[in-house]
Every structure is written in C-alpha cells, then in structure tokens.
DRENPA-3360 file (N, C-alpha, C; in nm, 2 decimals, always signed):
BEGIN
1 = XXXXXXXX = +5.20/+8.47/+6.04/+5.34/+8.46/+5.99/+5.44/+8.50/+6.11 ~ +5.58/+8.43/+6.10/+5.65/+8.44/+6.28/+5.73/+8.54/+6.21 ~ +5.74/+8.65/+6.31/+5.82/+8.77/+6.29/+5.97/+8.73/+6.31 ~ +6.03/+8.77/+6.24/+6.14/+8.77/+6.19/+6.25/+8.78/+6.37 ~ +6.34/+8.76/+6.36/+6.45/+8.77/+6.44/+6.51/+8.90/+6.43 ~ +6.61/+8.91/+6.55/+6.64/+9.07/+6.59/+6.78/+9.06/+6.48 ~ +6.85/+8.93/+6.49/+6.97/+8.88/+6.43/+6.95/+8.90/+6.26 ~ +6.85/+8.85/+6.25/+6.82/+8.84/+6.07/+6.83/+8.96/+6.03;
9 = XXXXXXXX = +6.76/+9.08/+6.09/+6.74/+9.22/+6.05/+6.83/+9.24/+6.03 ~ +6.96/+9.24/+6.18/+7.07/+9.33/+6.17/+7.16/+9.32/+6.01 ~ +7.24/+9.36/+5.99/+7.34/+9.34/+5.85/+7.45/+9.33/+5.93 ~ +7.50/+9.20/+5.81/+7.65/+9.20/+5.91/+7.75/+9.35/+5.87 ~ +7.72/+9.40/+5.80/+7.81/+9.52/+5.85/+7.78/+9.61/+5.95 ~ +7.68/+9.61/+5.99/+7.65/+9.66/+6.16/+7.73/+9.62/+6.23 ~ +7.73/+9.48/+6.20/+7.74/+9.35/+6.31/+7.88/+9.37/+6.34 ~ +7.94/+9.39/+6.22/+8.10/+9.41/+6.21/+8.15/+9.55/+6.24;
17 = XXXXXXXX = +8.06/+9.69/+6.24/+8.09/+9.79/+6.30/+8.09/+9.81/+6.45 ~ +7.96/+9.74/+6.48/+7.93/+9.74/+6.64/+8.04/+9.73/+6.73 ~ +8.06/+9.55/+6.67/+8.16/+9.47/+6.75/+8.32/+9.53/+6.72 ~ +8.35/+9.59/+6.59/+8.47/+9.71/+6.64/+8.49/+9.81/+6.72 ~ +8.34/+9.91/+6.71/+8.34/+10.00/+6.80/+8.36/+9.96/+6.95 ~ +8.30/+9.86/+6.95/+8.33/+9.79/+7.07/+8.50/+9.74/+7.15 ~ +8.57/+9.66/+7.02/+8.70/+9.67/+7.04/+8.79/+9.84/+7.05 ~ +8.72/+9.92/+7.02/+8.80/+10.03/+7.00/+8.82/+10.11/+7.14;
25 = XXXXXXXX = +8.67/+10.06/+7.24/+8.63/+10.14/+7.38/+8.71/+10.02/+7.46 ~ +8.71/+9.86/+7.47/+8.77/+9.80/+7.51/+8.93/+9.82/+7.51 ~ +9.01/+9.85/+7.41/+9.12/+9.89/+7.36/+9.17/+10.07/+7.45 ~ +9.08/+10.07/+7.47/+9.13/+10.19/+7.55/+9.09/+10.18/+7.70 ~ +9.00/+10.10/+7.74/+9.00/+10.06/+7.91/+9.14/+9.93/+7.94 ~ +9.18/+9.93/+7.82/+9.32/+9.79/+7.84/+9.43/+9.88/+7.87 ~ +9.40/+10.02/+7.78/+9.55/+10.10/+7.84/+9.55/+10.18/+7.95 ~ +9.40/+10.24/+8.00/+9.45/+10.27/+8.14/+9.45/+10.19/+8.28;
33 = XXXXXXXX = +9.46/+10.02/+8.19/+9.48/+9.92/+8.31/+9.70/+9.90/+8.26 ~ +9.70/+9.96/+8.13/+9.84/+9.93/+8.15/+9.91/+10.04/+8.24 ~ +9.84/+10.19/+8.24/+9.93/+10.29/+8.31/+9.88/+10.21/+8.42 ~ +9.78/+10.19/+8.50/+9.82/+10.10/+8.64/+9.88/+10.02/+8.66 ~ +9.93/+9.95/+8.55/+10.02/+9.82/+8.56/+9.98/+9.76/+8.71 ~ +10.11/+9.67/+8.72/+10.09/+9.58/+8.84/+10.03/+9.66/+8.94 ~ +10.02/+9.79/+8.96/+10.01/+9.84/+9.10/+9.89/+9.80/+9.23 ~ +9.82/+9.73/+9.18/+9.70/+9.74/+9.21/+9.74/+9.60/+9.28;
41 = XXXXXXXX = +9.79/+9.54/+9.25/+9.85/+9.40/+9.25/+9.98/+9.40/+9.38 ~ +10.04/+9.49/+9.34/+10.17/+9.51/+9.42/+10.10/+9.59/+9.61 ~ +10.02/+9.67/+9.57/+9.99/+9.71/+9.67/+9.88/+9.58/+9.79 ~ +9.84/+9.53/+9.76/+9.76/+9.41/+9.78/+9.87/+9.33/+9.79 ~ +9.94/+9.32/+9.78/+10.07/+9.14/+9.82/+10.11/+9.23/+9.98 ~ +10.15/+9.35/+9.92/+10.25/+9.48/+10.04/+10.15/+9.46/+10.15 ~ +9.98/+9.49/+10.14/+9.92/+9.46/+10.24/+9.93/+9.36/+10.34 ~ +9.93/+9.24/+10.24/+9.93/+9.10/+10.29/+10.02/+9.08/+10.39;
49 = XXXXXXXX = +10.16/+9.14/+10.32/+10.29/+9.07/+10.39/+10.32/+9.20/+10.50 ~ +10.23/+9.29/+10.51/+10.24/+9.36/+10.64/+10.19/+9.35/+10.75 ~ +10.08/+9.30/+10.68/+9.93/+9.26/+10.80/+10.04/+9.09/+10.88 ~ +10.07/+9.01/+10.75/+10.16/+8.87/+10.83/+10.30/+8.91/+10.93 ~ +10.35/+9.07/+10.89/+10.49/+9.10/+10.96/+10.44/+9.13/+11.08 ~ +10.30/+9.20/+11.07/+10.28/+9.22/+11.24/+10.22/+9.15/+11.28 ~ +10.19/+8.99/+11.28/+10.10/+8.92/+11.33/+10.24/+8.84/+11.43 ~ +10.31/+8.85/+11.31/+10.47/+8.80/+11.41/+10.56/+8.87/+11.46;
57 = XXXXXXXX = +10.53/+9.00/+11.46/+10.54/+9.12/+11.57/+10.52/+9.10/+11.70 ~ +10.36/+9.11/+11.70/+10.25/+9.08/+11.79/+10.32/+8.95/+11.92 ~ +10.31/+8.83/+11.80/+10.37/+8.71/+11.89/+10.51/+8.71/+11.92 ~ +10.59/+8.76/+11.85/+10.74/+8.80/+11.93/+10.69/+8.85/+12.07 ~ +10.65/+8.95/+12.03/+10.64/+9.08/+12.15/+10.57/+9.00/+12.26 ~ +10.45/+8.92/+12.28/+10.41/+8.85/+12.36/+10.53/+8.71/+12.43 ~ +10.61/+8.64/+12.34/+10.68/+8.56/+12.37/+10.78/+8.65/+12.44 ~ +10.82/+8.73/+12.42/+10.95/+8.79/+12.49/+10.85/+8.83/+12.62;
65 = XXXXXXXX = +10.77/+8.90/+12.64/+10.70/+8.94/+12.79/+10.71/+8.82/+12.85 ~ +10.64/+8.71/+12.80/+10.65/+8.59/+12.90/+10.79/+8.56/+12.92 ~ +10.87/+8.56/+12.88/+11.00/+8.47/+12.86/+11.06/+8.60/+12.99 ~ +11.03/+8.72/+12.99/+11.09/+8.81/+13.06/+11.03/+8.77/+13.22 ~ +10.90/+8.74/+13.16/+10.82/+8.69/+13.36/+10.84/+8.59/+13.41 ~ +10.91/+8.47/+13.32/+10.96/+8.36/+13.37/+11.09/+8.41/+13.42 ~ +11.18/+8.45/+13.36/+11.31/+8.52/+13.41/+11.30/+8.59/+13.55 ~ +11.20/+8.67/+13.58/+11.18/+8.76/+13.68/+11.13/+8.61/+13.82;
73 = XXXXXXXX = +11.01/+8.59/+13.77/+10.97/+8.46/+13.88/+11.14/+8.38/+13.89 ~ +11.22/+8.33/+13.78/+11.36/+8.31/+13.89/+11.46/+8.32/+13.97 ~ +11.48/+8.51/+13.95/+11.51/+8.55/+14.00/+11.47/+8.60/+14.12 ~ +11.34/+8.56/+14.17/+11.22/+8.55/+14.30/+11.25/+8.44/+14.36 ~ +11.28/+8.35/+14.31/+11.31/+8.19/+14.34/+11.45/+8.19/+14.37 ~ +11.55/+8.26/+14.31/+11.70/+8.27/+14.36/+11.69/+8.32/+14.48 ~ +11.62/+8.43/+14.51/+11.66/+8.52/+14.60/+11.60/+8.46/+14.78 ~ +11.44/+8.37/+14.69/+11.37/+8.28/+14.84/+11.50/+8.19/+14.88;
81 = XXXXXXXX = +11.53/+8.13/+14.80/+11.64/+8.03/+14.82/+11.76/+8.07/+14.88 ~ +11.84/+8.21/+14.86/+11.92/+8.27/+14.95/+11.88/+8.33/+15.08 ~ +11.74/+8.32/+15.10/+11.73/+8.36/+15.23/+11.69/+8.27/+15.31 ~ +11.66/+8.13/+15.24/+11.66/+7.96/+15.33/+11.82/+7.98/+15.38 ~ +11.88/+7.99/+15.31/+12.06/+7.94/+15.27/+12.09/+8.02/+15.45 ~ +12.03/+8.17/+15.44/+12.10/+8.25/+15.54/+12.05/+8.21/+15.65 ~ +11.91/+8.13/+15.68/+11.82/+8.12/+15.76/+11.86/+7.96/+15.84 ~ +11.93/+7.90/+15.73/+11.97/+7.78/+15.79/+12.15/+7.79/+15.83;
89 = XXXXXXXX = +12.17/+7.89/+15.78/+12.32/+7.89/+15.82/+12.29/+7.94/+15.99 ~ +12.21/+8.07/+16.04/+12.17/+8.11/+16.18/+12.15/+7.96/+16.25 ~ +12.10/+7.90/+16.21/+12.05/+7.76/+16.24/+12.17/+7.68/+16.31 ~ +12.26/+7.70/+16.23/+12.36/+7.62/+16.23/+12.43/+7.61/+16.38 ~ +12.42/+7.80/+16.44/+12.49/+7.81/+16.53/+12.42/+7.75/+16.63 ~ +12.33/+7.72/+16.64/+12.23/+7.66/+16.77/+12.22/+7.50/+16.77 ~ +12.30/+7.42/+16.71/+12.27/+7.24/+16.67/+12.37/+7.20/+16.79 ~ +12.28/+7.10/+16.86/+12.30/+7.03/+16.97/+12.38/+6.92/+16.91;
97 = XXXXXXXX = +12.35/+6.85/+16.76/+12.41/+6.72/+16.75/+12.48/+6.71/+16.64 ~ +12.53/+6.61/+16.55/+12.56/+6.57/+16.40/+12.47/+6.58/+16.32 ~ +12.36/+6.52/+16.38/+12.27/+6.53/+16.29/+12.21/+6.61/+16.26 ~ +12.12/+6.67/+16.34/+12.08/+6.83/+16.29/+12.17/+6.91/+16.22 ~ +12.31/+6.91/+16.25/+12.41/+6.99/+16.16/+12.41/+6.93/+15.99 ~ +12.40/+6.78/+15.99/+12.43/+6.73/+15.87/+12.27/+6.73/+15.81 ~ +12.17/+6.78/+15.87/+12.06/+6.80/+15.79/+12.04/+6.91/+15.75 ~ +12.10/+7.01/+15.87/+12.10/+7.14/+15.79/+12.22/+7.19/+15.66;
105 = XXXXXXXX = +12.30/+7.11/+15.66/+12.45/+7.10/+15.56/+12.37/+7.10/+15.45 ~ +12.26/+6.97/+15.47/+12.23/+6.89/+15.34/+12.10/+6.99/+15.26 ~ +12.02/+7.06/+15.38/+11.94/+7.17/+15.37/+11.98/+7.29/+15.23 ~ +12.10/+7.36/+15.30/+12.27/+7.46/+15.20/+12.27/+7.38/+15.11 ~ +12.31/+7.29/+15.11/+12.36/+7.23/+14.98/+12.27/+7.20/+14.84 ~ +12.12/+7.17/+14.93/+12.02/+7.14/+14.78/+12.00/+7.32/+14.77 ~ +11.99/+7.40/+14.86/+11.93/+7.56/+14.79/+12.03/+7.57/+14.73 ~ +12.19/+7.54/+14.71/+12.29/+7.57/+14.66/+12.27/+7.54/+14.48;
113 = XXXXXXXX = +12.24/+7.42/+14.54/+12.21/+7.38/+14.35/+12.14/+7.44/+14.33 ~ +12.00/+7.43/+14.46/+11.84/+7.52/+14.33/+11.91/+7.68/+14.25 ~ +11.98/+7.75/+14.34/+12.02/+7.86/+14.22/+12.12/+7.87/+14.15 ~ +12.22/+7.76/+14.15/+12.26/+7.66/+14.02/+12.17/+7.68/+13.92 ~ +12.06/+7.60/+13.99/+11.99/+7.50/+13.88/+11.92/+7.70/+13.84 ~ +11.85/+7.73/+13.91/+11.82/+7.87/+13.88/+11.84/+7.95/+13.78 ~ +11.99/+7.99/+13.77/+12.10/+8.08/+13.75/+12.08/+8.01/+13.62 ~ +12.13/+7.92/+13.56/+12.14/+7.85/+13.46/+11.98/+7.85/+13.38;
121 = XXXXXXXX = +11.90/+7.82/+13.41/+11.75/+7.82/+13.37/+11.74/+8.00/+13.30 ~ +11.76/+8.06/+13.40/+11.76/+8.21/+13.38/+11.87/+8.27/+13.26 ~ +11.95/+8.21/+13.23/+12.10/+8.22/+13.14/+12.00/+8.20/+13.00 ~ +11.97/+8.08/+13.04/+11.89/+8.01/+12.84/+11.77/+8.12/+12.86 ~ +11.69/+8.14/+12.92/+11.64/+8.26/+12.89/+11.64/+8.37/+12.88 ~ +11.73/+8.45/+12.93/+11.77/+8.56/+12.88/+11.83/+8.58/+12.72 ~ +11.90/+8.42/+12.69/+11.95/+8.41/+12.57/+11.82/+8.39/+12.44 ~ +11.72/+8.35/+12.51/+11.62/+8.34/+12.42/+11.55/+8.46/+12.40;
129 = XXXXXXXX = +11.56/+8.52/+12.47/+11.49/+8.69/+12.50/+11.55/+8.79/+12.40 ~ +11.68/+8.79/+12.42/+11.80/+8.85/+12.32/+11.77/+8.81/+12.21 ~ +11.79/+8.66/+12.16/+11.74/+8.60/+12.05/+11.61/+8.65/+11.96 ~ +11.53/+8.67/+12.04/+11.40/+8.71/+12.02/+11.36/+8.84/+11.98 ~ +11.45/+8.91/+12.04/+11.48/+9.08/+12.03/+11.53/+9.10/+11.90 ~ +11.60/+9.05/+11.88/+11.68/+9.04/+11.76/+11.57/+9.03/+11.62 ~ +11.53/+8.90/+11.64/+11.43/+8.89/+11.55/+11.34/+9.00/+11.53 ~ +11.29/+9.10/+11.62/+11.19/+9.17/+11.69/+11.24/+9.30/+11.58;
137 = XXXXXXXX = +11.36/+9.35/+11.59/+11.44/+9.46/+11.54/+11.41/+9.42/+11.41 ~ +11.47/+9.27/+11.37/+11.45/+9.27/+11.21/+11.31/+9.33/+11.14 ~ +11.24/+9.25/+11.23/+11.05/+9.23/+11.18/+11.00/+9.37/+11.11 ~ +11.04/+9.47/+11.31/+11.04/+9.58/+11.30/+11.07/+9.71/+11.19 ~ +11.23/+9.68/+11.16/+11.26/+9.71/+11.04/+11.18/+9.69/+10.89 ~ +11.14/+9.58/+10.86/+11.12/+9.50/+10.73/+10.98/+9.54/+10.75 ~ +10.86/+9.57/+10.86/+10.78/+9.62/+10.89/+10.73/+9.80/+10.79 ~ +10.88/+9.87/+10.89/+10.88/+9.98/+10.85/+10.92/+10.01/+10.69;
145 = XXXXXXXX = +11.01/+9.95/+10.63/+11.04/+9.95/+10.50/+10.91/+9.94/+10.39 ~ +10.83/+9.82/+10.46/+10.72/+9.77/+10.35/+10.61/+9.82/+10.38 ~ +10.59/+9.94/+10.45/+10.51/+10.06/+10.52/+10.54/+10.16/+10.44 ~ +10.66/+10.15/+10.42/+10.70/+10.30/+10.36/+10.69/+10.26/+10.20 ~ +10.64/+10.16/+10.16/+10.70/+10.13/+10.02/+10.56/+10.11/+9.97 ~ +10.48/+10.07/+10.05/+10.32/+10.07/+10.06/+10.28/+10.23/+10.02 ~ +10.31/+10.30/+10.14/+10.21/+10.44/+10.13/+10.29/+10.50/+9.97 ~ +10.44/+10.46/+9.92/+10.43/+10.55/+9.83/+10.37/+10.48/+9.69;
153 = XXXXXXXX = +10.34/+10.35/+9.68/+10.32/+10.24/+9.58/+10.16/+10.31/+9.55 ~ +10.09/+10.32/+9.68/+9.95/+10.37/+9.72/+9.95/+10.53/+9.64 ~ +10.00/+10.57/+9.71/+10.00/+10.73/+9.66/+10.01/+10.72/+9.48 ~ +10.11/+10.66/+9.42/+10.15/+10.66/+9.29/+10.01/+10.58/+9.25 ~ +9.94/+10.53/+9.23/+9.80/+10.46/+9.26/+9.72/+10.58/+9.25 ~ +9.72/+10.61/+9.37/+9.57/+10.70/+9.35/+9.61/+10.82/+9.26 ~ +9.71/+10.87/+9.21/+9.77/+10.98/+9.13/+9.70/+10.90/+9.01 ~ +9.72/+10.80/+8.98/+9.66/+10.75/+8.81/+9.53/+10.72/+8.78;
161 = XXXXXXXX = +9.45/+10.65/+8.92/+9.32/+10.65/+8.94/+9.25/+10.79/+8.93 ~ +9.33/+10.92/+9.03/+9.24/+11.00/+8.97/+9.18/+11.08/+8.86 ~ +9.36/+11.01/+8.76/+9.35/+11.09/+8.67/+9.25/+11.04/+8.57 ~ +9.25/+10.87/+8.54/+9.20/+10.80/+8.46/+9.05/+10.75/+8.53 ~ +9.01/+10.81/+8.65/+8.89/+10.73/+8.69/+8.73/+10.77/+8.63 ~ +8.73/+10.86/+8.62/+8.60/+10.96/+8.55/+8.65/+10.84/+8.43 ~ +8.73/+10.88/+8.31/+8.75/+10.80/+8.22/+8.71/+10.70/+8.17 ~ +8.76/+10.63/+8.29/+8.72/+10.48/+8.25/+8.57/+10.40/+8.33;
169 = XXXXXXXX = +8.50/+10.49/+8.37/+8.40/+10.50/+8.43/+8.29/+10.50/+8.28 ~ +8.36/+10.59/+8.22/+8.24/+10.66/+8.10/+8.31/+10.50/+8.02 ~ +8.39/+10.54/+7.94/+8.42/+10.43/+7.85/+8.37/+10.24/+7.96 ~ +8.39/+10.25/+8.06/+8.29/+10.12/+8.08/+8.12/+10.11/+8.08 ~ +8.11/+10.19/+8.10/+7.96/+10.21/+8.06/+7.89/+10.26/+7.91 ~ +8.01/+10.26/+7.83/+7.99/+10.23/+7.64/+8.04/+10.10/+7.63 ~ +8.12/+10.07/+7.71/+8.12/+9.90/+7.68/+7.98/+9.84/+7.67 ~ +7.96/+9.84/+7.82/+7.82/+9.77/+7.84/+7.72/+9.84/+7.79;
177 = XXXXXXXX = +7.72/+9.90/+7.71/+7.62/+9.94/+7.65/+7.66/+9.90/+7.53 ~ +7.75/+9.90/+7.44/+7.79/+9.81/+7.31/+7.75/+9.65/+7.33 ~ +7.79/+9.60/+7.45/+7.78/+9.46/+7.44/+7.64/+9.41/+7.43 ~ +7.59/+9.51/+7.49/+7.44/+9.48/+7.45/+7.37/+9.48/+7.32 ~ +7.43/+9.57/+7.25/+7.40/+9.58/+7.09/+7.44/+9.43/+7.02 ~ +7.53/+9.32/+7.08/+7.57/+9.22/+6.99/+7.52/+9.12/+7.05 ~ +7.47/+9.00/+6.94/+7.42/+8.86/+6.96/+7.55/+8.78/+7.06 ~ +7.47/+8.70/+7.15/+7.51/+8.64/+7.22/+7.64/+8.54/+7.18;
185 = XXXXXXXX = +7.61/+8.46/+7.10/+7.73/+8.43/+7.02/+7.78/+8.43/+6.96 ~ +7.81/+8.53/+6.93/+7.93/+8.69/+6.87/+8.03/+8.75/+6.96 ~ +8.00/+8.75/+7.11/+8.03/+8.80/+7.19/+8.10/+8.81/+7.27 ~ +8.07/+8.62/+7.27/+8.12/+8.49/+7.35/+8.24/+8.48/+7.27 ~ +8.27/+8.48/+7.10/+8.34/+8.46/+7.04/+8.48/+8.54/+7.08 ~ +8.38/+8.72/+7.07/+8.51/+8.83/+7.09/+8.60/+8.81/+7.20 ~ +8.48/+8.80/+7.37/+8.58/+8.80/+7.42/+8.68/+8.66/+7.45 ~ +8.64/+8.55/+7.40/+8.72/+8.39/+7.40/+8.88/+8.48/+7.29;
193 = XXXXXXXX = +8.85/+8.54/+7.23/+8.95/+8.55/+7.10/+9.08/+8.67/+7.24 ~ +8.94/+8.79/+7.31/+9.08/+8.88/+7.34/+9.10/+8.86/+7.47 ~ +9.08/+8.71/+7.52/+9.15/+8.65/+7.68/+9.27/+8.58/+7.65 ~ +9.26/+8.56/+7.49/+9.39/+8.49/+7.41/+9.51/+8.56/+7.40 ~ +9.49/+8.68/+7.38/+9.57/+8.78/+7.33/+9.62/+8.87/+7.46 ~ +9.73/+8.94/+7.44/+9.79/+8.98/+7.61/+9.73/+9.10/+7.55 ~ +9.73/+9.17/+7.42/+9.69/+9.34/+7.42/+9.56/+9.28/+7.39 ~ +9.45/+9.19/+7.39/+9.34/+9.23/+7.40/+9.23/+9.22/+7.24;
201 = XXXXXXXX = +9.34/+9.25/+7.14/+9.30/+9.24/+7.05/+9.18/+9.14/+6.98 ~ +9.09/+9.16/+6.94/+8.99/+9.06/+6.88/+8.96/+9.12/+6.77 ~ +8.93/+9.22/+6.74/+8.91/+9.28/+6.61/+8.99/+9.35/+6.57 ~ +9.05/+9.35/+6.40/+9.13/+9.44/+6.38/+9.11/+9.46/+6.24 ~ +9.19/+9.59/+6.19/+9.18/+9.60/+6.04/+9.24/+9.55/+5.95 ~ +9.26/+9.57/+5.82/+9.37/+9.54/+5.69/+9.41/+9.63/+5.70 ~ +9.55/+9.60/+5.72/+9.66/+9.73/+5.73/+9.78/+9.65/+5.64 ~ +9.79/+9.79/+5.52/+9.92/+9.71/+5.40/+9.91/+9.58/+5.39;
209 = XXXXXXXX = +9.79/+9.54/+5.37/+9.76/+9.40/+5.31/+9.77/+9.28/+5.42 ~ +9.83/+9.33/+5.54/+9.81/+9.23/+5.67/+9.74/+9.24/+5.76 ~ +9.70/+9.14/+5.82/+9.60/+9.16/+5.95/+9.69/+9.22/+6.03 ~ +9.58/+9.34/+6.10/+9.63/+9.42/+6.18/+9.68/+9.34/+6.35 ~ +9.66/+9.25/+6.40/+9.68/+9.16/+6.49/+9.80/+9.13/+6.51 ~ +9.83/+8.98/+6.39/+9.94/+8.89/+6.39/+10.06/+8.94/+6.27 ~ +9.96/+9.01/+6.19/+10.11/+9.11/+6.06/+10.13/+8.99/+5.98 ~ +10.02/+8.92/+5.98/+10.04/+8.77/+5.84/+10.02/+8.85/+5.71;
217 = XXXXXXXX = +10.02/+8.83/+5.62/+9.95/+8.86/+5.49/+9.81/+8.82/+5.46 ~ +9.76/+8.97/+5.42/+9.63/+8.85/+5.40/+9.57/+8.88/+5.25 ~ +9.51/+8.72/+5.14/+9.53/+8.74/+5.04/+9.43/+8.85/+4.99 ~ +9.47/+8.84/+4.85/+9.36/+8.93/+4.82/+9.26/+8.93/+4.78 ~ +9.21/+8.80/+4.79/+9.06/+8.77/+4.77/+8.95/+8.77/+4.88 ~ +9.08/+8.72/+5.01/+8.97/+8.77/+5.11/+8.99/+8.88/+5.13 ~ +9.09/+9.03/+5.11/+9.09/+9.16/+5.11/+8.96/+9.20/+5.07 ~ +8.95/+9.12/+4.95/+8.77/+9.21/+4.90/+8.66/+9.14/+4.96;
225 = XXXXXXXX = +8.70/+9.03/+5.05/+8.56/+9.01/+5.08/+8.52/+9.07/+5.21 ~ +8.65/+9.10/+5.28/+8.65/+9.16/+5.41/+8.57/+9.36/+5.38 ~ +8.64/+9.37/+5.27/+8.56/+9.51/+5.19/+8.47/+9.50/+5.16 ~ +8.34/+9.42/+5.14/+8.23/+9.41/+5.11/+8.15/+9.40/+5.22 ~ +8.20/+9.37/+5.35/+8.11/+9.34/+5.48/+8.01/+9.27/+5.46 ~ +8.00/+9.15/+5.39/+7.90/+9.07/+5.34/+7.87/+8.98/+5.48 ~ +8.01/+8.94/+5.52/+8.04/+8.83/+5.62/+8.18/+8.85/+5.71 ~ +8.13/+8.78/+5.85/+8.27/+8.79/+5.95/+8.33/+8.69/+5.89;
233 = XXXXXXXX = +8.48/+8.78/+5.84/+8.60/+8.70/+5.83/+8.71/+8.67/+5.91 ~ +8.74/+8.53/+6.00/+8.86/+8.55/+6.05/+9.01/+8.53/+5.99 ~ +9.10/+8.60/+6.05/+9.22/+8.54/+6.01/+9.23/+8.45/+6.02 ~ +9.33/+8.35/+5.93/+9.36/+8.19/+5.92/+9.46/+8.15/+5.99 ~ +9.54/+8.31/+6.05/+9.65/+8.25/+6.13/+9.67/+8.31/+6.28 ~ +9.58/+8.40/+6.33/+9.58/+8.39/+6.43/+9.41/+8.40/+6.46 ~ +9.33/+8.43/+6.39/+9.12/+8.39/+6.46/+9.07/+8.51/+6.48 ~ +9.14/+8.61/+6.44/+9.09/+8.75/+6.51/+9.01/+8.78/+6.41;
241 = XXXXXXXX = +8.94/+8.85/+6.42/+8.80/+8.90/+6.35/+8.87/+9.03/+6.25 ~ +8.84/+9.05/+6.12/+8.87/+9.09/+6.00/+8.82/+9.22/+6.00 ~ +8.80/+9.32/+5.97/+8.75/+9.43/+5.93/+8.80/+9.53/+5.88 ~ +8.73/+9.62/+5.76/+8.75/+9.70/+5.66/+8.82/+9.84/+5.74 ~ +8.92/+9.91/+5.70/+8.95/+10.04/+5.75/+8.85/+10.10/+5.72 ~ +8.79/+10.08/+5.65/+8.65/+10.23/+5.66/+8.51/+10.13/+5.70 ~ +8.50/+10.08/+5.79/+8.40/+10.00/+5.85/+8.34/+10.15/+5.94 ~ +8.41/+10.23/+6.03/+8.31/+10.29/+6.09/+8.21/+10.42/+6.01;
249 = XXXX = +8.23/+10.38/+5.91/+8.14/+10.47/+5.78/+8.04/+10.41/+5.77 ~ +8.06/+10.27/+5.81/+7.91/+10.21/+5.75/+7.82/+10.25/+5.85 ~ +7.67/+10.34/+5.77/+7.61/+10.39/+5.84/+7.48/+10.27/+5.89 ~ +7.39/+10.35/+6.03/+7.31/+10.27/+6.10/+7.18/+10.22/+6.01;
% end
C-alpha cells in the first residue's frame, strides 16, 4: 500500500496557519527594510558618482600637467629662438656683402615669427589650463560635497543596521525555516501574490467584514467558509489569501 503524502496529512488549517505565521515574520522584515528606506540605495549611487568624480579628477589633473609641460617646452623654444635672434644680430656686424646681411635679416625675421608663432601657441594653452582648473575646482568641490553627504548617509545607515541587525537576522532565519514548513506550490503562490503588492501583503485576515488587504467587502458566506479552515480562500478582488482572525489558535 503507497504511503500517503506529506501534503494529504497536513490540514489545511495548518496549511493556512503556517503560511500566515509566515506572512506575519515576513511583515516585519518589510518594516525594518522600510526604516532603511532608500539608504542602502542612495549610498551605492553616492559611491558610484564619487568613484566617476575622481576618475575625472584624476584625468583633469593629468591633462593640465601635460598642457603645463607643453607650455614650459615653449617657453624653452622662445627663449632658444631669442638667443638665435641675438646671435645673428652679432653676426650682422661682421657681413662683408648684401647677401649675407639679407640672409641673416631673413634668419631675424623667421625666429621673429617662431615666437609669434610661440607666444600665441602658449596663449591657447595657458587658456586651456585655466579652463581646465576651473573645471578642476568645480569636480573638486562636487567631490567634497558628495563625500560629505556619503559619510553622513553611511553613518545614518549603520545607526539603523545596528539597531535592527541581530533582528532581522533571527526573524530571517524563522522565515526560512517557515518556508520550509509549506508545499512548494503554496509558496510559489505567496510570494507571486506579495511581489504584487508594495507592503508585501499576501495573507490577510477578515477585519469588519473586509479583507484585510484591499478593504473590499467580503460576503458572508465566504466569511464562514474562511472560519471553517476547510479550504484556501482568495479574495475575488485583489488574490490575497483569506484567513480567520483566530487562525493562530489553530493548534499543531
């Protein structure tokens, strides 16, 4: 003869105590995720966007060094080129002919533009440097703010974790230990019903003749049958699972 099932034994009024007790420990690890609220969330984005402020810190700070050594190498370049300029002027006094004078003219004349051309080259970069600095101040700023807005977001964080962490430590380990008590496709049901719901709700009681959930009415024929714990009843207008206010009386 095939031995019976774990399912057949149970009574659904177990079945319907279990799976409340169960909403009732779930129902309370939802509220000390509401005192954390976003934070957990907010501190994690703050991370993100500080770890990205100094990555463009970093490459500021590198582009202005270069842009400063380019600036310096032409200022090196002005100064070689002023000492051609002096070198060929000395020159000047010693020329036997036109020509040598008008090659050395022409000599002056191109170092004249190179620190023209120099001077000018050196102008757009310094303005890009400045430019840069600028940006550098902001980053730096917006750095420091979302630093400071971090460590106190953090601090306010670990104040509620430590208060709620033992807590919800114990009550997650009577979860998983309730979920174990319930058939696989029961379970599947609860939690499909409280991913639906923003408070979580999947099981609830008859309160003043309405589901405790959505506050429909509910009639009073299924009133008595939800008081009999014969069978899971859902509400017809929002799916949430039914049960008696004195369900946790029903003994093991």
């Amino acid at each position: 003869m095939a031995k019976a099932t774990v399912e057949t034994e149970i009574p659904i009024s177990l079945k319907l105590r279990t799976l409340y007790e169960l909403q009732l420990i779930d129902s309370e690890i939802d509220k000390i995720k509401v005192l954390k609220g976003e934070l957990p969330m907010i501190v994690s984005d703050l991370e993100d966007e500080i770890s990205g402020l100094s990555i463009r810190e970093s490459k500021l700070q590198t582009a202005i060094s270069d842009l400063e050594k380019e600036a310096g190498n032409f200022k090196t370049s002005v100064k070689t080129a002023e000492d051609s300029i002096k070198k060929y002027e000395k020159q000047l006094d010693g020329v036997k002919n036109n020509r040598e004078y008008d090659a050395l003219s022409k000599e002056i004349n191109m170092q004249r533009l190179e620190i023209q051309l120099l001077d000018k080259r050196k102008k757009e970069v310094d303005e890009q440097v400045k430019t840069k600095k600028t940006s550098l101040d902001g980053i730096k700023d917006r750095l420091k703010a979302k630093q400071t807005e971090m460590d106190e977001k953090k601090a306010e964080l670990e104040k509620i974790i430590e208060k709620t962490d033992k807590e919800e430590s114990t009550l997650k380990n009577k979860s998983e230990k309730g979920r174990k008590k319930i058939e696989a496709r029961l379970l599947h049901a609860y939690d499909t019903i409280r991913k639906r719901y923003r408070n979580g709700l999947a099981v609830v009681t008859v309160k003043r003749n309405a589901c405790g959930g959505c506050f429909n009415q509910i009639p009073p024929q299924v009133q008595l049958e939800i008081g009999l714990n014969k069978k899971i009843v859902a509400c017809e207008h929002c799916g949430r699972v039914l049960v008696d206010e004195l369900i946790l009386s029903v003994e093991e």
